[in-house]
VEXZAPA-747418 format. One record per residue (C-alpha): residue in three letters; x, y, z. Coordinates in steps of 0.02 Angstrom, whole numbers, plus 32768, in hexadecimal, padded with zeros to 4 digits. Last residue first. Layout:
N
ALAXYZ
...
//
This chain:
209
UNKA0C6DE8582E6
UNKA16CDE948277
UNKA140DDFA8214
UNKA1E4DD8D823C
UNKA1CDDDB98304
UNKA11BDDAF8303
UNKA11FDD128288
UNKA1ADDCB582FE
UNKA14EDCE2838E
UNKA0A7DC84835C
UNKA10FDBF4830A
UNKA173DBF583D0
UNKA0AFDBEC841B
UNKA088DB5883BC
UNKA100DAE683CE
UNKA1BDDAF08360
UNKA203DA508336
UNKA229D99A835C
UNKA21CD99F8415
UNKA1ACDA45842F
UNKA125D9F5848E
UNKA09EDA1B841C
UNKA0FAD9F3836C
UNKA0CFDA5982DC
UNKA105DA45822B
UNKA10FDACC8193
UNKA0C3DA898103
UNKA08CDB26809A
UNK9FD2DB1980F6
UNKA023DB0B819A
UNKA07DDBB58173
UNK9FE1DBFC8131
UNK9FA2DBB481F0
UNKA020DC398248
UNK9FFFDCC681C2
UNK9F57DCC981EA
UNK9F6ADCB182A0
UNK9FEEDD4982A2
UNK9F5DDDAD823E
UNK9EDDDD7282D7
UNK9F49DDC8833E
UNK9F79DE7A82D3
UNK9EACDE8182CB
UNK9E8DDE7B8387
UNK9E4ADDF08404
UNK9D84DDBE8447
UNK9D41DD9A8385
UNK9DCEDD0B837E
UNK9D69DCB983FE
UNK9CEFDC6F8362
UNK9D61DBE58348
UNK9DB0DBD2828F
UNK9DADDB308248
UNK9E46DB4481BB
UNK9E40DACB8114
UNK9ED7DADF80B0
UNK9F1DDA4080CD
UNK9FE1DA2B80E2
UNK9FD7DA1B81AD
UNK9F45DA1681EB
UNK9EDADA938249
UNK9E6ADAD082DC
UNK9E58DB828313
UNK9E5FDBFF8392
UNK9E9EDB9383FF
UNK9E9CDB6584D0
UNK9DCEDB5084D8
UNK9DCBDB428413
UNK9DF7DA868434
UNK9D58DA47849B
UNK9CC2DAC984AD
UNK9CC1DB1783FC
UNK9D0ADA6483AA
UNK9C5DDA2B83DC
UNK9BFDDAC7836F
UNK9C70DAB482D2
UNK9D0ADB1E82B4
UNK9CD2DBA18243
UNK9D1DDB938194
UNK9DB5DC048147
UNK9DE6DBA680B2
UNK9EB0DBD6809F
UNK9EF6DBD27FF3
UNK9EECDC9B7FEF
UNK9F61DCA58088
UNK9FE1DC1A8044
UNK9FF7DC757F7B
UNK9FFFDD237FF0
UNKA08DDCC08036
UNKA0E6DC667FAC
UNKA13CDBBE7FDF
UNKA1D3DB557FD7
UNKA1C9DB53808E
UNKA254DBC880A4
UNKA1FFDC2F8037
UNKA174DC3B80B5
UNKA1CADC758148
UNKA23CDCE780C0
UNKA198DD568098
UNKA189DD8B814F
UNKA257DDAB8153
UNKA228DE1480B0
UNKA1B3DE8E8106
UNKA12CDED18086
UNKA0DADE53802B
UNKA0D2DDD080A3
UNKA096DE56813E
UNKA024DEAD80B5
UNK9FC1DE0080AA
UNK9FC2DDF0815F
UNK9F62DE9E8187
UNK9EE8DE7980F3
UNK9ED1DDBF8149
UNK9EBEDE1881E3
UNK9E21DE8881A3
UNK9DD5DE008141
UNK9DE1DD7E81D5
UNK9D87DDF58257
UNK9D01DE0E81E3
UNK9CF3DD7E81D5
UNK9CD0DD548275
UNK9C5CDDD082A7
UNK9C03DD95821F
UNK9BF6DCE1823F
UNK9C38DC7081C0
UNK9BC4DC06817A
UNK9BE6DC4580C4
UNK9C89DBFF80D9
UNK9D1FDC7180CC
UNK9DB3DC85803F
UNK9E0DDD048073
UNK9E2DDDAA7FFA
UNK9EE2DDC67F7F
UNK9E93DD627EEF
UNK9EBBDD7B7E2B
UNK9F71DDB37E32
UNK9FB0DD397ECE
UNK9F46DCB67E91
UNK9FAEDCCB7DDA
UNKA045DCAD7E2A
UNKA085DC097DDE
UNKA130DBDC7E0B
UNKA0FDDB647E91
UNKA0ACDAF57E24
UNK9FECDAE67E89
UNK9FF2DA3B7EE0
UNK9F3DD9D27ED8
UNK9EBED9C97F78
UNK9E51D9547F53
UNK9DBAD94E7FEB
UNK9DACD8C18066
UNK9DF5D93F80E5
UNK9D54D98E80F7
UNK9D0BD90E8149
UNK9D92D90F81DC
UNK9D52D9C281FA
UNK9CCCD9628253
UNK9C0FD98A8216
UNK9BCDDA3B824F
UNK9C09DA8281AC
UNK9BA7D9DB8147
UNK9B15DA2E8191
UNK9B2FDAD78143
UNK9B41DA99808C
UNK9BB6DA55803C
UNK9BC6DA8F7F87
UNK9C3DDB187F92
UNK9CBFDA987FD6
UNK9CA9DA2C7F37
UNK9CC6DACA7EC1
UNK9D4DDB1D7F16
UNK9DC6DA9E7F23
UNK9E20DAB27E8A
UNK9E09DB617E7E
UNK9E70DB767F1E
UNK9F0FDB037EEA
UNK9F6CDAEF7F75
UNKA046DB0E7F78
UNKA08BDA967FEC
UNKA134DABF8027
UNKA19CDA28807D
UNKA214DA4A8108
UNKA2B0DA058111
UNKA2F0DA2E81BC
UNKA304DAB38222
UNKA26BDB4B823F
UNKA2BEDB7082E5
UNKA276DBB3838F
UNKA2B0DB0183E3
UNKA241DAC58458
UNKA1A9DAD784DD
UNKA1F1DB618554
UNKA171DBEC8506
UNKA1F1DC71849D
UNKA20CDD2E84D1
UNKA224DDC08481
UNKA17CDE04846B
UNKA122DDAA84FD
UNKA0D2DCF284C3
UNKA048DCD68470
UNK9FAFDC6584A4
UNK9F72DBF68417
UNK9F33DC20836A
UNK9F5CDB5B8337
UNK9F1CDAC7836E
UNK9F62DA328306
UNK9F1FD9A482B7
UNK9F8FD908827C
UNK9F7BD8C181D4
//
């Protein structure tokens, strides 16, 4: 599976980055996680194994929730974060994930980026484990992100320069990587679909940021 930087640089309301088409397109598949189901063997590893590769990680099950269940959405509506999360930093992730939450829940074009995935949104956001991105991701790929990912897993490394930018940001990076978490691709260079930047404008635009 192919890892992605996400969180990047956005572009000015009302523009897109010259990297592709700004288009969703295609058949896209929706992958709805399974929180509980994962819970158990990722509370279990301790601090060390966090400062292992996020390839590790990967080695976990990650079975489909039905997509017609919505008992998450009743039970859970706050992030899932590691215990080794900084608390600057999650601080920062409880506030925007709040902000992001409301976004699905109240502005149906925000809801629809999901749906067209096959996918609930709040269902996406509380999937999401929020763990820090480990100490030699800090000084390689969280110099241009805010956050490493792959598509269809659940797992998000979050890099600690998310402390330097404002709630309503980080909640468009939350909603960006739920979208990776429902399936949605990403392609770099903008050949096959959208790149970073246009997923970032696509979710201010959809999400009324």
């Amino acid at each position: 599976m192919t890892e992605i930087s996400a969180f990047g640089a956005v572009a000015p309301r009302g523009t897109l980055p010259a990297c592709g088409p700004a288009r969703l397109g295609g058949q896209m598949r929706g992958r709805m996680i399974l929180l509980a189901a994962t819970l158990g063997a990722v509370l279990s590893m301790s601090t060390s194994a966090i400062d292992m590769d996020p390839d590790a990680i990967d080695l976990l099950s990650l079975p489909a929730l039905d997509a017609t269940s919505n008992s998450a959405v009743q039970k859970r509506v706050d992030p899932w974060i590691h215990s080794s999360m900084p608390g600057c930093m999650r601080e920062k992730i409880e506030v925007a994930f709040q902000i992001a939450v409301d976004r699905v829940r109240e502005v149906p074009e925000c809801r629809a980026l999901f749906e067209e995935l096959g996918a609930d949104g709040v269902e996406m956001l509380i999937a999401t484990l929020y763990f820090p991105a480990p100490l030699h991701r800090q000084t390689t790929r969280c110099r241009h992100s805010f956050a490493i990912a792959r598509v269809g897993s659940p797992i998000i490394w979050v890099c600690r320069k998310v402390t330097a930018h404002g709630d309503d940001r980080v909640a468009v990076a939350l909603l960006h990587e739920a979208l990776h978490v429902a399936g949605l691709e990403e392609d770099p260079l903008g050949r096959d679909g959208m790149c970073s930047g246009e997923i970032n404008v696509l979710v201010m635009e959809s999400c009324g940021f």
